[in-house]
N, C-alpha and C positions, 0 to 999 in steps of 0.2 A: 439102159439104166432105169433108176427107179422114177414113176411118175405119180404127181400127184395133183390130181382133177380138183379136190375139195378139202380142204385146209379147217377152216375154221368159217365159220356164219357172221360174224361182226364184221357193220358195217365199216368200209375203207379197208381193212385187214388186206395185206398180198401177202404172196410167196412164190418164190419159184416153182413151178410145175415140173419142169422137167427143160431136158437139152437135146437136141437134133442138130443132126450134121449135114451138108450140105457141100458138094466137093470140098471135102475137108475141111470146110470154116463151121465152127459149133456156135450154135444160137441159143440163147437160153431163153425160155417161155416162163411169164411170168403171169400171174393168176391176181384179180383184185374183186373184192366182195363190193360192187358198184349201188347195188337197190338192195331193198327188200318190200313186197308186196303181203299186203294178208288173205287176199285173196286173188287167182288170176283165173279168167273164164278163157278156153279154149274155141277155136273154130266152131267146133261140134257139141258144144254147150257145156263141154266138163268141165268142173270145177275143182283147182286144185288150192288147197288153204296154206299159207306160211313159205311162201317163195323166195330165196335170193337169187340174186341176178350176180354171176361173174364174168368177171369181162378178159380174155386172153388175149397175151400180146408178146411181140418180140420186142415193141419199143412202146413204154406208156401214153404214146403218142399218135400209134400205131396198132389199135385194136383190128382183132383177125379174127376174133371168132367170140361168140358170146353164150353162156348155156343157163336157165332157168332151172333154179332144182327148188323141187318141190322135198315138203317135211313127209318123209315116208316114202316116195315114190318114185326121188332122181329124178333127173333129168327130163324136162317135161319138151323146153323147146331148146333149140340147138340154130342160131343167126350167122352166118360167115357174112364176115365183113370184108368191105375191098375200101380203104380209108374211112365215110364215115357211112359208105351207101349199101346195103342191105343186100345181097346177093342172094345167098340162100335161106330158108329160113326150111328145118324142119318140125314137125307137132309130133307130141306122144296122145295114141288115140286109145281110149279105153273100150 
């Protein structure tokens, strides 16, 4: 089905992203516009300007994955969460 990673930039906004199945039980993934930053610096000194922060979940209570997009650029960092603790984090390196 259809998925949708990036809705709208205003802050608090959600929407559904999209649904996955799972021995047959379907989950629906839900998207909320959490920050916005004006600037964020990278590991490696980059600088990306006008950033939101959205936060994915199966249950609003229950954030799984979290992605940084930058104006211009997407997706700068990419966080998998496991409850509230930080498992993966990936960097976009210019």
């Amino acid at each position: 089905g259809k998925v949708v990673l990036l809705h709208s930039a205003t802050q608090d906004s959600s929407w559904e992203t999209g649904t996955f199945v799972h021995n047959g039980i379907s989950f629906t993934v839900t998207a909320k516009v959490i920050g916005h930053l004006d600037q964020i610096v990278m590991p490696d000194s980059a600088k990306y300007p006008d950033v939101i922060e959205v936060q994915y979940a199966l249950d609003p209570l229950l954030p799984f994955l979290q992605i940084y997009y930058a104006k211009d650029f997407g997706p700068i960092i990419i966080r998998q969460l496991e409850g509230s603790k930080v498992t993966r984090k990936i960097y976009r390196q210019k």
